[in-house]
N, CA, C and O of each residue as an XYZ file, in Angstrom:
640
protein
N      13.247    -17.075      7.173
C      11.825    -17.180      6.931
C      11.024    -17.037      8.234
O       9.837    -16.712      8.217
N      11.838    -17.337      9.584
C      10.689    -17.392     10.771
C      10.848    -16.166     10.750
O       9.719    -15.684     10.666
N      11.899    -15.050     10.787
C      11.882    -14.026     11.174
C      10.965    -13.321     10.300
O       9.988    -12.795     10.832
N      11.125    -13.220      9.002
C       9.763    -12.588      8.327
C       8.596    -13.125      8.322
O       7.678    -12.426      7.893
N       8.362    -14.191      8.685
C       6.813    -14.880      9.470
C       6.524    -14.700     10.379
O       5.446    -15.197     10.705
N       7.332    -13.817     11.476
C       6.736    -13.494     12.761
C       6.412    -11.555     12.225
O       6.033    -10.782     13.104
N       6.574    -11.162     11.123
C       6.253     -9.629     10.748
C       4.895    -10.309      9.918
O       4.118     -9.672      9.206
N       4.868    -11.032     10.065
C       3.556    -11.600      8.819
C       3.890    -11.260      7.199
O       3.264    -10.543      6.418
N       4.933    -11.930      7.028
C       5.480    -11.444      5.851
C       6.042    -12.933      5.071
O       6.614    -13.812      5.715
N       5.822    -13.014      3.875
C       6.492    -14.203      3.416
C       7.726    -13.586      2.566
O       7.681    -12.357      2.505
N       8.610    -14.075      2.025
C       9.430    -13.847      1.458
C       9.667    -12.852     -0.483
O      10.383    -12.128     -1.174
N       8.514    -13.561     -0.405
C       7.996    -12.676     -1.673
C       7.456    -11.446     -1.429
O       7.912    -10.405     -1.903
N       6.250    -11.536     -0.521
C       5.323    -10.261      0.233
C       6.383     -8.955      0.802
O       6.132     -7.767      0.596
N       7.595     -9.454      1.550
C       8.636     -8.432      2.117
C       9.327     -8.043      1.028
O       9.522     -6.857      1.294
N       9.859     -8.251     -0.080
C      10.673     -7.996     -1.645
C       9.626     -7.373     -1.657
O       9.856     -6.213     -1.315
N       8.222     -7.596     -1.950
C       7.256     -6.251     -2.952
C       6.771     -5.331     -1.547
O       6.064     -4.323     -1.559
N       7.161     -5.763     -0.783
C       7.060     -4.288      0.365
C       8.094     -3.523      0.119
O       7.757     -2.430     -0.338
N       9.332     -3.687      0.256
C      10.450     -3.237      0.155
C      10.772     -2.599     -1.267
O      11.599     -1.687     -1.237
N      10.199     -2.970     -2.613
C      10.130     -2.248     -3.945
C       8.708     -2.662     -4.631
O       8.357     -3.319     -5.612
N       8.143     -1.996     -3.689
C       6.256     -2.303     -4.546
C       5.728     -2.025     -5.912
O       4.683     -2.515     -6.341
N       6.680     -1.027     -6.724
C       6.821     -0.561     -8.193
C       6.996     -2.506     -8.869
O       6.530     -2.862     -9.951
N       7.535     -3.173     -8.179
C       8.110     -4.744     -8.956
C       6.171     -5.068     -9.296
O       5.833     -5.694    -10.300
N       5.543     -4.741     -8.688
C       4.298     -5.579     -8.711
C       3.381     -4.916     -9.982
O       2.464     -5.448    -10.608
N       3.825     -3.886    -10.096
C       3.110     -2.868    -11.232
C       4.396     -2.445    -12.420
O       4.964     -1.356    -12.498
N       4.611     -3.561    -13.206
C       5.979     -3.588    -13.653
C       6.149     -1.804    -13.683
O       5.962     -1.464    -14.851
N       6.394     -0.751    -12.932
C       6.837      0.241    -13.004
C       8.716      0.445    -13.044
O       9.264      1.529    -13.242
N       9.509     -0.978    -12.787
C      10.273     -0.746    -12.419
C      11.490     -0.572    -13.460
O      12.647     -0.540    -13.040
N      11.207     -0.467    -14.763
C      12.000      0.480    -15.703
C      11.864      1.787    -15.393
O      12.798      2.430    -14.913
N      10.358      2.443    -15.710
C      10.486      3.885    -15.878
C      10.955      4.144    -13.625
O      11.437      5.255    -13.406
N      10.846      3.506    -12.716
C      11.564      4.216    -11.642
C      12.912      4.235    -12.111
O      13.295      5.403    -12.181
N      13.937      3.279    -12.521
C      15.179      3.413    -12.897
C      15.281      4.126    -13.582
O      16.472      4.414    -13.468
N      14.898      4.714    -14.304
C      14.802      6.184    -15.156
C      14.634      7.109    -14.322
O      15.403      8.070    -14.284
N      13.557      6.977    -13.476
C      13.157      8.799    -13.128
C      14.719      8.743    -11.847
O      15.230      9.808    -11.501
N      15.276      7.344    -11.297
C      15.691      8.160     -9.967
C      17.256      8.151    -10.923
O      18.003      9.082    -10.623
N      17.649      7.425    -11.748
C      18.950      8.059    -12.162
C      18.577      9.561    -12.728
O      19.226     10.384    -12.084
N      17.637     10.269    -13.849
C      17.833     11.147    -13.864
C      18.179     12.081    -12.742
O      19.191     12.733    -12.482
N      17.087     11.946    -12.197
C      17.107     12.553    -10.524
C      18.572     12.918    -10.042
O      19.137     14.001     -9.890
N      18.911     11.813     -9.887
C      20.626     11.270     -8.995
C      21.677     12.331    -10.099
O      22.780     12.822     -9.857
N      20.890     12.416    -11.252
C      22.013     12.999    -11.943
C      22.083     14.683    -11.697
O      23.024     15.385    -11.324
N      20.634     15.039    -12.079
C      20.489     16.647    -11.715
C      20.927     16.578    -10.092
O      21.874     17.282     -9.740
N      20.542     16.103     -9.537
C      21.108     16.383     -7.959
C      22.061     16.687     -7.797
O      22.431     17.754     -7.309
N      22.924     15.481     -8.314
C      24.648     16.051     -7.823
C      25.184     17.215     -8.954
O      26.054     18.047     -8.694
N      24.535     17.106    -10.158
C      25.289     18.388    -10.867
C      25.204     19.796    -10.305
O      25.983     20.747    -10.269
N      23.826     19.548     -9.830
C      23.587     21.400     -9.239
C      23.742     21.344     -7.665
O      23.406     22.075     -6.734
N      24.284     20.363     -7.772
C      24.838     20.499     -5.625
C      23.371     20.070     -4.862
O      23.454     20.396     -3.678
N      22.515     19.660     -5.064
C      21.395     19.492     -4.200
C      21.736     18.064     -3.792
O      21.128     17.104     -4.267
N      22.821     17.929     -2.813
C      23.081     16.421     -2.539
C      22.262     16.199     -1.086
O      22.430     15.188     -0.404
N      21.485     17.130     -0.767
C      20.597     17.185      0.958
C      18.984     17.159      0.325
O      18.006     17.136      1.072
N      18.911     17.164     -0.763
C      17.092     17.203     -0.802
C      17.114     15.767     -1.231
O      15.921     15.570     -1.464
N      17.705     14.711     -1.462
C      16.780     13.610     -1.423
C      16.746     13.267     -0.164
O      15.667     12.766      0.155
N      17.747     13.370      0.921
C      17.809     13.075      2.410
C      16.305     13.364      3.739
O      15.828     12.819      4.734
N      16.067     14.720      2.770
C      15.044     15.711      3.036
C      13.930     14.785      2.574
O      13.336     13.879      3.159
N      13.860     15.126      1.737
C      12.602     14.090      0.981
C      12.684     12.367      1.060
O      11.644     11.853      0.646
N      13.532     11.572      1.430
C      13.415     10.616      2.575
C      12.732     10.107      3.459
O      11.913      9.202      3.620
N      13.670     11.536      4.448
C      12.141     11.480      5.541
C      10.997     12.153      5.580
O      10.150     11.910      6.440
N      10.898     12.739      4.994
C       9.334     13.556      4.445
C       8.477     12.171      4.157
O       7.586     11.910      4.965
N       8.716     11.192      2.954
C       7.639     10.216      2.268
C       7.818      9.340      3.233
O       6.759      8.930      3.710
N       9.357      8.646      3.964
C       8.568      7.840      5.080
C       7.646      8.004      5.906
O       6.636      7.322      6.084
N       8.137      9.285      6.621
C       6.715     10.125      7.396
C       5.106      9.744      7.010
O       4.064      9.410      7.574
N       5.612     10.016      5.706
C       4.125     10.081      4.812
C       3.556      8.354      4.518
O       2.393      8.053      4.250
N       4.889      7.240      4.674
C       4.493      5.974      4.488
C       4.200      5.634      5.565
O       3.423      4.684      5.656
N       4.634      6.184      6.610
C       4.097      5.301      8.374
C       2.498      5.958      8.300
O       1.572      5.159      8.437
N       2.253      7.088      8.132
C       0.836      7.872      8.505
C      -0.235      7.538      7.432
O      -1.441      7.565      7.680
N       0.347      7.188      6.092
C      -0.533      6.524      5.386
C      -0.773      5.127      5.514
O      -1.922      4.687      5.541
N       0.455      4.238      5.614
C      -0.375      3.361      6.254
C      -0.856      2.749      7.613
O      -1.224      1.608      7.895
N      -0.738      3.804      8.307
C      -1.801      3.651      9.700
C      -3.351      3.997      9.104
O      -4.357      3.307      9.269
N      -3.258      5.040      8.498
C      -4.786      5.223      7.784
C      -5.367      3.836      6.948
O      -6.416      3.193      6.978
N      -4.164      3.758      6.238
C      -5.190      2.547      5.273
C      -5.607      1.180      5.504
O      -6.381      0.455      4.880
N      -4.497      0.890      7.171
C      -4.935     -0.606      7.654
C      -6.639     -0.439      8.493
O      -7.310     -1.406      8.853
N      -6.949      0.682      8.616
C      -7.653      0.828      9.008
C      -8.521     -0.016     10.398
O      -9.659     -0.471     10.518
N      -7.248      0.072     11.364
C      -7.314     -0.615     12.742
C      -5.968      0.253     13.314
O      -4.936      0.641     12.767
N      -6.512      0.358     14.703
C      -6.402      1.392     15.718
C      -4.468      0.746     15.226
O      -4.131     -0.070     14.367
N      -3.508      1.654     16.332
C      -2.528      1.814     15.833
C      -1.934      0.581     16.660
O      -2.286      0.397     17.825
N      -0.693     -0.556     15.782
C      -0.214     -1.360     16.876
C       1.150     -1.292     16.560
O       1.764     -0.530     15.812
N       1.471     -2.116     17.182
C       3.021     -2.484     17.337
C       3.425     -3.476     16.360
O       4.624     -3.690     16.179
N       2.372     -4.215     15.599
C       3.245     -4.940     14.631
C       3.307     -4.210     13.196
O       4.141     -4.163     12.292
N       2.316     -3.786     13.368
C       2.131     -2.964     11.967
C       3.436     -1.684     12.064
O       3.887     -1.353     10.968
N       3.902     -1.135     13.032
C       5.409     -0.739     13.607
C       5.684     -1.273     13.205
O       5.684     -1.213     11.976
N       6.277     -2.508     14.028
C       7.678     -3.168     13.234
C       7.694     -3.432     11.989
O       8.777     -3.776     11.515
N       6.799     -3.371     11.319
C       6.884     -4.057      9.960
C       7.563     -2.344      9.086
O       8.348     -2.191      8.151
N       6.902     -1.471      9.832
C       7.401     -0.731      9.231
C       9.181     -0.130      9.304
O       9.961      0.328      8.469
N       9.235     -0.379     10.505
C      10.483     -0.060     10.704
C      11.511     -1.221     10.435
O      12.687     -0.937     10.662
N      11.198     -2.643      9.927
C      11.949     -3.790      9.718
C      12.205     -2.927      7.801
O      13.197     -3.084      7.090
N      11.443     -2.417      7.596
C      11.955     -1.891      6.652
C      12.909     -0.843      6.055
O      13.625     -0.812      5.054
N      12.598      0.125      7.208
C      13.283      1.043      6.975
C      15.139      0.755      7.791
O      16.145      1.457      7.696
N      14.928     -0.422      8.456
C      16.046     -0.701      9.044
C      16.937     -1.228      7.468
O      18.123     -1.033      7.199
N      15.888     -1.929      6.629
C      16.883     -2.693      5.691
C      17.293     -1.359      4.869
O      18.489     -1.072      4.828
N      16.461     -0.630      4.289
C      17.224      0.817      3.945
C      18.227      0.929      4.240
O      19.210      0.616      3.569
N      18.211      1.530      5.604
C      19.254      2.201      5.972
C      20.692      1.415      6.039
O      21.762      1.907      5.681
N      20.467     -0.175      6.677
C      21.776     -0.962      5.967
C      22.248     -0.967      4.639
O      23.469     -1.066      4.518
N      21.502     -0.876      3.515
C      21.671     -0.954      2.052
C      22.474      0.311      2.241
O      23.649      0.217      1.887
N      22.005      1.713      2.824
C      22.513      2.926      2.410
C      23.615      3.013      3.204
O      24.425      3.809      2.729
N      24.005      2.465      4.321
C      25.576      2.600      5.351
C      26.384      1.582      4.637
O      27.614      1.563      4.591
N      25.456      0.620      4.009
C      27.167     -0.165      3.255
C      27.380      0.458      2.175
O      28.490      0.100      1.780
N      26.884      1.276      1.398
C      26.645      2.099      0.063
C      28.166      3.273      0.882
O      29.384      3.404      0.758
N      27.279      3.734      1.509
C      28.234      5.222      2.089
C      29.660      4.693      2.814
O      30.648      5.420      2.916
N      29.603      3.376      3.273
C      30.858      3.197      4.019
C      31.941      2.425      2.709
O      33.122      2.120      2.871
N      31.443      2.314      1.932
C      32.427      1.956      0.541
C      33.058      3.310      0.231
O      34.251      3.585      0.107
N      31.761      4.253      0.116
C      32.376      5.782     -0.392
C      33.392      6.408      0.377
O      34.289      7.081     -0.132
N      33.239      6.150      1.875
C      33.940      6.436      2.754
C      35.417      6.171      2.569
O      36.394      6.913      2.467
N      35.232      4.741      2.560
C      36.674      4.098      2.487
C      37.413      4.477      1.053
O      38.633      4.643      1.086
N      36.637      4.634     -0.332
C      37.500      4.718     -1.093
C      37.877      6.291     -1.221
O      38.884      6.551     -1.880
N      37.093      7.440     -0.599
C      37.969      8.798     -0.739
C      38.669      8.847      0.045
O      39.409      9.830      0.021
N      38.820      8.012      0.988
C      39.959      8.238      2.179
C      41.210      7.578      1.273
O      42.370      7.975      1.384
N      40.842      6.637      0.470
C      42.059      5.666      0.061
C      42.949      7.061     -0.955
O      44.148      7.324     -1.040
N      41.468      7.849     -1.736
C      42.167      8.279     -2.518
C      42.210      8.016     -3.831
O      42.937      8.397     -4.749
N      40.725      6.846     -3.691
C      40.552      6.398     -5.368
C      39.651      7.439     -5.358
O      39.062      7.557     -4.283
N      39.315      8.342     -6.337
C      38.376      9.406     -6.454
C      37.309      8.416     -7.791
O      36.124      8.651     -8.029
N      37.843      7.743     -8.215
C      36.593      7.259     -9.308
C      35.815      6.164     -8.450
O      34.592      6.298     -8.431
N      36.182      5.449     -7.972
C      35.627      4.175     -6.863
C      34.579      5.318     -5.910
O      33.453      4.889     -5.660
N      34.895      6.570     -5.452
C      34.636      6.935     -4.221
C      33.417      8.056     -5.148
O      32.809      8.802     -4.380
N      33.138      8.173     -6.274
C      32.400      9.298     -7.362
C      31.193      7.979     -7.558
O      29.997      8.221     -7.390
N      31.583      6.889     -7.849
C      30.767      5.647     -8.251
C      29.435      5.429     -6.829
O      28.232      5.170     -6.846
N      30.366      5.678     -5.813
C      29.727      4.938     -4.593
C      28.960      6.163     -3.968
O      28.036      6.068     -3.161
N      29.593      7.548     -4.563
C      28.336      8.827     -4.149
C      27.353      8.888     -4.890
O      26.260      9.363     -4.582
N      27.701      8.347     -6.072
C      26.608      8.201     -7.189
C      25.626      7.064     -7.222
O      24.753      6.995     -8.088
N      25.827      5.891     -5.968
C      25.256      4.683     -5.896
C      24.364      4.923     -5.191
O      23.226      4.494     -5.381
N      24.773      5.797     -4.057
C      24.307      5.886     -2.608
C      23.148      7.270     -2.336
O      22.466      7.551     -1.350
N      23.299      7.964     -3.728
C      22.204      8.881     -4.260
C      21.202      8.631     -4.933
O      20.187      9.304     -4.755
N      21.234      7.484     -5.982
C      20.425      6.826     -6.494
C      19.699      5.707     -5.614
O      18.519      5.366     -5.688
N      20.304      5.412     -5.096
C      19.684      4.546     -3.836
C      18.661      5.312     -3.143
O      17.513      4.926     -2.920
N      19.289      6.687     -2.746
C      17.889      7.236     -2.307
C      16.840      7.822     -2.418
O      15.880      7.973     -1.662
N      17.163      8.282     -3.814
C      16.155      8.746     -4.452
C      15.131      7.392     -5.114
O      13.903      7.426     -5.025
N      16.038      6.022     -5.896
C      14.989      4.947     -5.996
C      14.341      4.658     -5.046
O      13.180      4.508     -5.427
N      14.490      4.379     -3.298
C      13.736      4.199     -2.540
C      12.890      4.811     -1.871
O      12.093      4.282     -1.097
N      13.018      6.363     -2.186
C      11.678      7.298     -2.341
C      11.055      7.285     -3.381
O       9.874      7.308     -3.034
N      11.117      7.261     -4.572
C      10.313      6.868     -5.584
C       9.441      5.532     -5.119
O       8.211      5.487     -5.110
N      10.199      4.617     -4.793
C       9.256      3.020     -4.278
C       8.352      3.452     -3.377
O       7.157      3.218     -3.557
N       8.681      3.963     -2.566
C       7.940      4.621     -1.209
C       6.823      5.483     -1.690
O       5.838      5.635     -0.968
N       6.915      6.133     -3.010
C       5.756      6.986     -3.232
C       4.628      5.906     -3.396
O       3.542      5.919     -2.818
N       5.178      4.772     -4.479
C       4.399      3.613     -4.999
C       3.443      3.084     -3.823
O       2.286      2.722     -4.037
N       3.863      3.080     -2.949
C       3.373      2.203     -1.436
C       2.597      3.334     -1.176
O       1.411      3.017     -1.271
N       2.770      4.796     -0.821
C       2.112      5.854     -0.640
C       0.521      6.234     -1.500
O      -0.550      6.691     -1.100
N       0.989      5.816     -2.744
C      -0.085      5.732     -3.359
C      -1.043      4.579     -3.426
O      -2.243      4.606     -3.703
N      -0.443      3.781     -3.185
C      -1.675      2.281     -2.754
C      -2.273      2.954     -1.457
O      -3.299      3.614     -1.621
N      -1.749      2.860     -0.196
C      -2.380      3.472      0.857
C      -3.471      4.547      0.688
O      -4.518      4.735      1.307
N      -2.804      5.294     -0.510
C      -4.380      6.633     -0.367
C      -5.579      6.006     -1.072
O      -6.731      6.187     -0.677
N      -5.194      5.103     -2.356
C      -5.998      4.508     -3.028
C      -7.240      3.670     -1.914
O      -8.453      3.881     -1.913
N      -6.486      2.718     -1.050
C      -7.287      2.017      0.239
C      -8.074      2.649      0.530
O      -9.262      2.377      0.354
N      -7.345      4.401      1.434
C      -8.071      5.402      2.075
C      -9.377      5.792      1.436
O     -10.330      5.977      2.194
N      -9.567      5.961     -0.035
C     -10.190      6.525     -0.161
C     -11.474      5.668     -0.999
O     -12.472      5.968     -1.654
N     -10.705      4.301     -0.489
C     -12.161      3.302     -1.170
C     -11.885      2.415     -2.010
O     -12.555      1.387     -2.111
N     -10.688      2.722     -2.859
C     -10.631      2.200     -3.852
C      -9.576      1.159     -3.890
O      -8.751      1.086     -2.979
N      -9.561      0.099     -5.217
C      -8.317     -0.925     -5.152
C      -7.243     -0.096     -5.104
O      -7.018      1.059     -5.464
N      -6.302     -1.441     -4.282
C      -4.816     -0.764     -4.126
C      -3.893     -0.182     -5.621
O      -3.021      0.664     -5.818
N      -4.413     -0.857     -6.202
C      -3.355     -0.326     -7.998
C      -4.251      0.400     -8.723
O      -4.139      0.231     -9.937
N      -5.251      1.285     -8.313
C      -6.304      2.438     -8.840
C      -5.410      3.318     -9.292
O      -5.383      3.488    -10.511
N      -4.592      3.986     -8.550
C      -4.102      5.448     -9.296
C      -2.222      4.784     -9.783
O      -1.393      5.435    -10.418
N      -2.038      3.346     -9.220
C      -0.651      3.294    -10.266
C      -0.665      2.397    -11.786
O       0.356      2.077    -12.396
N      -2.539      1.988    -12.354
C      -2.851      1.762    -12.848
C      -3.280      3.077    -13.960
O      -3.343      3.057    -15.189
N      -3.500      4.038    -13.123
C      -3.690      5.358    -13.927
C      -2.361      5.837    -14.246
O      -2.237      6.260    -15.395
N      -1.606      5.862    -13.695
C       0.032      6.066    -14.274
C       0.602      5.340    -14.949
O       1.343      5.933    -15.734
N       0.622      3.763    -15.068
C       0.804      2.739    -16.047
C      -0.041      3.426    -17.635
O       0.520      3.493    -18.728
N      -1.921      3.999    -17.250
C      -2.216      4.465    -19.067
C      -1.754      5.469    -19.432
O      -1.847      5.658    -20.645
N      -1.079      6.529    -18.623
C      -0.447      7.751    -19.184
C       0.617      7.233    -19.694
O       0.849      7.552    -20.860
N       1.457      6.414    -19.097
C       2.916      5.631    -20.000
C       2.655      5.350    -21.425
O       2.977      5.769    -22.537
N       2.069      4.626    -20.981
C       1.103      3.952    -22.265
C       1.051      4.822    -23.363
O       1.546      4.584    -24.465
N       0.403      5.902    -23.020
C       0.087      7.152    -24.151
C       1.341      7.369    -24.558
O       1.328      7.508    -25.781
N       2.573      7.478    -24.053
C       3.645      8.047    -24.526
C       4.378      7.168    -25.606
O       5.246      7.543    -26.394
N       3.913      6.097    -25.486
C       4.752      4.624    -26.630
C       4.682      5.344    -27.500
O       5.078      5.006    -28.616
C-alpha cells in the first residue's frame, strides 16, 4: 500500500488503472472481443500484430494522457505510467516463460494453452488500454471521462 501511495494510487484506483473497462462494466464484451481476436490471430499466423499494436496504444496511452492531465509533463505522472506497464510486462514474461518451459519439455498442449494465454493477454490489455485512451480524449476534448464509453455501453444495449 505505501508503494502505491507514493504513485498516488490506492489499491482499488491502481486495479481500475490497470483494467479501466472493470469501471464501465465493459468487461464481458472485452473478454469476447480479445478471445475472438486471440483466436483469428493465431489461426491466420498474425502472432506479431498484437505486439505491434501494443506498442502503438501505449504510445497512444502515455501521449494521451499527458494531454488530458493537463499540466506540463512530470515524472510522477511517468512513473505511474510505467509502474504499469512494468506490471504488464511481468504478467506477460510469466505467461511466455510457462510457454517456454513447456515446449521445451515437450508438452505441446500445456505449451498451445500458454501461447494462447499469452496472446489473449495481449490483445485484452490493448483493448483495456483503448478504454483508458478513450477517457483521456473524452477529458481532452471537454467532456466527462465515461462520455464516449457510455456511448459504446448504448450501442450494446441496442444489440440485446
Amino acid at each position: 500500500m505505501k508503494v502505491l501511495g507514493t504513485y498516488g494510487y490506492t489499491w482499488k484506483g491502481f486495479l481500475q488503472s490497470l483494467v479501466p473497462g472493470c469501471k464501465y462494466q465493459l468487461t464481458t464484451i472485452i473478454i469476447l472481443m480479445a478471445s475472438i481476436t486471440n483466436i483469428l490471430q493465431l489461426l491466420f499466423g498474425l502472432e506479431i500484430l498484437p505486439a505491434i499494436a501494443f506498442i502503438i496504444i501505449m504510445l497512444f496511452e502515455l501521449v494521451s494522457g499527458i494531454a488530458a492531465s493537463k499540466e506540463s509533463f512530470n515524472s510522477t505522472k511517468f512513473s505511474r505510467f510505467i509502474l504499469k506497464l512494468a506490471c504488464y510486462f511481468a504478467v506477460l514474461f510469466f505467461v511466455q516463460s510457462f510457454y517456454t518451459h513447456y515446449h521445451a519439455a515437450g508438452k505441446t498442449t500445456l505449451s498451445l494453452l500458454f501461447e494462447w494465454i499469452h496472446g489473449y493477454l495481449m490483445v485484452h490489455i490493448g483493448i483495456e488500454n483503448v478504454v483508458s485512451i478513450m477517457e483521456n480524449v473524452a477529458v481532452i476534448q471537454g467532456k466527462e471521462k465515461p462520455f464516449y464509453l457510455q456511448k459504446i455501453k448504448e450501442k450494446l444495449n441496442l444489440l440485446k
